[in-house]
N, C-alpha and C positions, 0 to 999 in steps of 0.2 A: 504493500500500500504506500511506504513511503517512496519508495520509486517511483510509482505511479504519478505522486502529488509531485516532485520532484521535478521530473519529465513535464507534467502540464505545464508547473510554475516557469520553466527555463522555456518551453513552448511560449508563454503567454507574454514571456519579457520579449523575447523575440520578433514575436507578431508587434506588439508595442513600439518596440525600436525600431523596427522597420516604418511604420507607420510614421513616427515621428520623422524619420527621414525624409521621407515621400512630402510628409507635411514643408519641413523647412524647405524642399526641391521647387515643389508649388508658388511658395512663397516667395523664392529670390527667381524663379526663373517668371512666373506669374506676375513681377511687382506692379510694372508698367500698366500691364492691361488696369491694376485697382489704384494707379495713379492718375492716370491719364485717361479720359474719356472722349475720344473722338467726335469730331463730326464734318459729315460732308454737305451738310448748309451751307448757303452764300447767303447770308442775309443783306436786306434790300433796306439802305437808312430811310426812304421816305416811308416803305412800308411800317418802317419799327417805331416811327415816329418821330426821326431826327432829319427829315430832310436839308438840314443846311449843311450835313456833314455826307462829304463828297468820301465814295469808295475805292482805295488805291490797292496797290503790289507793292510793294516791297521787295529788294531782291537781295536774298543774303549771297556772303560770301560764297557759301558752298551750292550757288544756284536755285535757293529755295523762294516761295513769292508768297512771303503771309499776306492775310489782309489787313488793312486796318481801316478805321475811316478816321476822317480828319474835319475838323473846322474851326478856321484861325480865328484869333481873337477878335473881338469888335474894332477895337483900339490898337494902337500899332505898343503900349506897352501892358496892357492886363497879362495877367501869367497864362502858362499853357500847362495843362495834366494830360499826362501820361498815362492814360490805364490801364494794367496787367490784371485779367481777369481772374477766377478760379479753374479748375479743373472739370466740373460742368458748364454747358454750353458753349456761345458763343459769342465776340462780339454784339450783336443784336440783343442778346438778351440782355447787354447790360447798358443801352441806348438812355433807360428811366436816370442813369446818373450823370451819362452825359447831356441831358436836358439841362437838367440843373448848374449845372456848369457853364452850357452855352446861353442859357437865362439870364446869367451875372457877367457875361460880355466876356469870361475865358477862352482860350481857346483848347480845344478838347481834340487827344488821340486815344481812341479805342486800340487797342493793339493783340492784334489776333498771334494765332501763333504758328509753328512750321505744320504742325498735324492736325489743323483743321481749314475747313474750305476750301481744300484743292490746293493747300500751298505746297504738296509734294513730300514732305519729311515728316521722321518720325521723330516721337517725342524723346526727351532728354532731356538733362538740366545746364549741361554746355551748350544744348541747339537751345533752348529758352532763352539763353542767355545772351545768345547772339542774337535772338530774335530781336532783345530787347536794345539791344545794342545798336539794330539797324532803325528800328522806332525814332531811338534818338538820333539819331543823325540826321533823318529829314528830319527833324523837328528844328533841327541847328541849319538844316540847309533853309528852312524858311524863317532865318534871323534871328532865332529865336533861343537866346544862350543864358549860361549862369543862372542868375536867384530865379527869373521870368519862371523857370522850369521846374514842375512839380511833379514828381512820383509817387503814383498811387495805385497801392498792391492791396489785391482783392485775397482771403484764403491762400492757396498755393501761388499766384502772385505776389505776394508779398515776402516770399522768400527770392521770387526775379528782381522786384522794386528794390529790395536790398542789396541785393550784388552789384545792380546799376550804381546805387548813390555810392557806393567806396569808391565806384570806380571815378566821378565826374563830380563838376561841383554844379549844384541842384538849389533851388531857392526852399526845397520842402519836403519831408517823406511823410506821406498817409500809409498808416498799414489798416484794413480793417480782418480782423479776426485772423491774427499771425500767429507763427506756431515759430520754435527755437528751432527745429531741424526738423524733417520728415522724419530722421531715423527715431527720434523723441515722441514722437505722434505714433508710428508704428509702434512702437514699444509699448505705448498705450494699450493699445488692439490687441497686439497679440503676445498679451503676458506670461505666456505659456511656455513662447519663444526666444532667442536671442534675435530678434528682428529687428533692432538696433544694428546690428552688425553683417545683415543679411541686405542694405539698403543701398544701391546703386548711385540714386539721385539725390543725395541728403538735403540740398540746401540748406547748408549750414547759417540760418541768418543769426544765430546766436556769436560765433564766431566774427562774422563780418560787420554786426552793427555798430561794434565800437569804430570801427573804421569809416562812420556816414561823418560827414561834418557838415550839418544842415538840421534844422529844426523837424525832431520828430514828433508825429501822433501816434499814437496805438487806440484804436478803439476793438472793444473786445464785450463778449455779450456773457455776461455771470452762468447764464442755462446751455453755454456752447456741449452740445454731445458730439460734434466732430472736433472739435479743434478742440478741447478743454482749456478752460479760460487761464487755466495757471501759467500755459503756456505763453501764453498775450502779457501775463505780468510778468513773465520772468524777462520776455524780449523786453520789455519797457524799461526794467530796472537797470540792465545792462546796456541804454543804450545811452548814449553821451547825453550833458545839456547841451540846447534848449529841451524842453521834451515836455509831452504832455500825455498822459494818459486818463482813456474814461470806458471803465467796467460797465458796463449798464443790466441794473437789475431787468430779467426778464427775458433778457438777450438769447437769441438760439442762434445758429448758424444759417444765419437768411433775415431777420426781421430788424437787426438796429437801422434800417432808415425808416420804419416805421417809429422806433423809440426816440427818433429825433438827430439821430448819427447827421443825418444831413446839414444839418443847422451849424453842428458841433466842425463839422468839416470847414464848412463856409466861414466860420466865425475866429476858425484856428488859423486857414488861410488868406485872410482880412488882416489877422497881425503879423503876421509872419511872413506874409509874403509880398501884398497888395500895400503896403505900409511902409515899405520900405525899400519900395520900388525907385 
């Protein structure tokens, strides 16, 4: 009998261990597909609501043609934002923020990325980052340099807006609903795991925000169940003066411009940047 139990037991580690292997196999070779969410939409700005904002190519180094759309400022000095979206949808869907922006006489780049809309590449956090890289440079090619220029990272944008501001000098960084690293959020997930270390595309913005030198925001929602909000405070603590941060009770992962996020944007970007223009 004790053989028997013996033999099951050393059977069932077995079966287990394999299993967990299979699982971490999944997991680092799978990461991308539960990172990245594709789509082959071309959204239409008049359709989305923003017909003043005209839709371009982009064409990065390694020949790839995100889209973006664009619409310069009212005024030949109001700032311009940058927008690096999340990892669902597209451009289009986030047209409601660029209203608000083109309302207060900004001027506004949506900024799509190499794996969605036909732009021909696949996703990464070096192709992001060139994506975001090409963003700016028309943005510079239409005169439009230094403080003028604001970077604002949406969820997994906000690990791109990040890597941009070390790089250049920017008059502003909005993060809404930031995380410290991908590999920090996955480890969340899957505690079971070492999925910390199993992470390809980390965005490390924990690392790199000491390196912004530009006045930051973090807005961050207290109920976030993707991004957990600890994360949003821990980027904020670490990241240089100026800086501002605002937790908002109620907050989930989608609802702070209903809690007023927009106002808060507006009113951070009126000192900081519109102010000093």
């Amino acid at each position: 009998m004790r053989k028997l139990l013996k033999k099951a037991s050393t059977a069932t580690l077995t079966v287990g261990a394999v299993f967990y292997i299979g699982v971490l196999g999944l997991l680092y070779w799978g990461q991308r597909d539960l990172l990245y969410h594709p789509t082959t939409i071309v959204p239409n700005p008049a359709q989305s609501g923003v017909p003043e904002m005209t839709a371009r190519r982009l064409t990065t180094a390694e020949g790839y043609r995100p889209l973006i759309w664009w619409s310069p400022p009212a005024n030949g000095v109001e700032p311009v934002v940058i927008y690096f979206h999340g990892n669902y949808g597209h451009i289009g869907t986030r047209a409601v923020r660029a209203r608000d922006f083109i309302d207060a006489g900004y001027g506004v780049l949506l900024a799509g990325y190499r794996y969605n809309s036909g732009a021909g590449g696949e996703p990464s956090e070096e192709g992001l980052i060139a994506d975001a890289r090409a963003a700016l440079e028309f943005v510079r090619s239409e005169g439009i340099t230094g403080h003028r220029i604001v970077l604002y990272g949406e969820s997994l944008g906000t690990g791109v807006a990040v890597a941009l501001a070390t790089e250049n000098d920017i008059g502003a960084l909005v993060l809404e609903m930031p995380y410290t690293s991908i590999g920090d959020v996955a480890q969340d997930i899957y505690w079971y795991l070492p999925a910390k270390w199993l992470v390809r595309d980390n965005f490390d913005s924990l690392a790199r925000i000491r390196n912004v030198r530009a006045p930051v925001l973090v807005i961050h929602g207290e109920n976030d169940n993707v991004i957990p909000v600890r994360f949003g405070r821990q980027l904020f603590e670490a990241a240089p003066d100026p800086k501002e941060g605002h937790f908002l009770p109620g907050g989930t992962h989608g609802n702070l411009y209903r809690l007023g996020a927009g106002s808060i944007v507006m009113d951070f970007l009126g000192r900081h940047v519109v102010a000093c223009r």
